[in-house]
N, C-alpha and C positions, 0 to 999 in steps of 0.2 A: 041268588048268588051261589056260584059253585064251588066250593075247595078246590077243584085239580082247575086248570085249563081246559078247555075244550083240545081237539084233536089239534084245531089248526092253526091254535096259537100253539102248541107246545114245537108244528113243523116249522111257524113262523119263526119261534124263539132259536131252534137247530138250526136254521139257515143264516141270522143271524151271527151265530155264533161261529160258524163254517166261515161264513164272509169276511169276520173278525179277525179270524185266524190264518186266512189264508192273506188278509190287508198285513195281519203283523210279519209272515212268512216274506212277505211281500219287500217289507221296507226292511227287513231283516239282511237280505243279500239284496236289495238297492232294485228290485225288479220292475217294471214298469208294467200294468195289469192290463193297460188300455193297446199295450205295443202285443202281445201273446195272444196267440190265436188261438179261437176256441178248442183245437184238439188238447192243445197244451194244455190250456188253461184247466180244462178236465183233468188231463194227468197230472197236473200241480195242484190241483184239489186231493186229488187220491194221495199222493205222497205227505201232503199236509195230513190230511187226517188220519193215516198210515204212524205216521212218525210222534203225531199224539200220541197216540195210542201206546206207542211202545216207551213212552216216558215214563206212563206212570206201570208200562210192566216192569222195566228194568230197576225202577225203583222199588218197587214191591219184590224183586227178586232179589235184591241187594239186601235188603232188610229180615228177609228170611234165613234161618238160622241154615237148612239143611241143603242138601243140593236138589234144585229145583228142573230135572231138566226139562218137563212140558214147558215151563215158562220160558225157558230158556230157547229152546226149539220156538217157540211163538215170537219172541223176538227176531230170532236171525231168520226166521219167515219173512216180518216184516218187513226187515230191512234190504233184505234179497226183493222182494214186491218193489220198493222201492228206487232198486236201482234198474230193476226192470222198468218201471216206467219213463223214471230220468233218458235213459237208455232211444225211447220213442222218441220222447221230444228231442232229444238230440241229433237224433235220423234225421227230423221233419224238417229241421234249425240248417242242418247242414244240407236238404235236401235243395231248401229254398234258396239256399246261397249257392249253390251248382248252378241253379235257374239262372241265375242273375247273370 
């Protein structure tokens, strides 16, 4: 019996947890997971776990007494990353609907 996990339960348990999170992302703005195409679906993963990420900075920068600007800068990274991607899918959304 091991204490840690092996490697591929610990990718199992993060993919899991990705999948978790981008279900709750999901039903959060009503999105349908089955209707998004894989381009998408990729750049709605990255912005899920993009905007994680930045929760528990902003909140860790909130709570600091001094002015934090690396943190700060790493935030509005993130959230520029973000809309960069949003920005894709909505090319791809509008590209499809020209099609039609």
């Amino acid at each position: 019996m091991a204490l840690f996990g092996s490697k591929e339960e610990k990718e199992a348990k993060a993919a899991a947890k990705a999948q978790a999170d981008l279900e709750k992302l999901a039903a959060k703005y009503n999105l349908d997971l089955n209707a998004v195409d894989p381009a998408s679906l990729s750049n709605l993963k990255n912005i899920s776990s993009a905007l994680a990420g930045t929760g528990f900075l902003s909140a860790g920068t909130a709570l600091t007494v001094g002015n934090d600007q690396k943190a700060f800068n790493q935030i509005q990274s993130s959230y520029l990353q973000s809309i960069f991607e949003q920005n894709w899918m909505i090319l791809r959304e509008l590209q499809k609907l020209n099609q039609k």
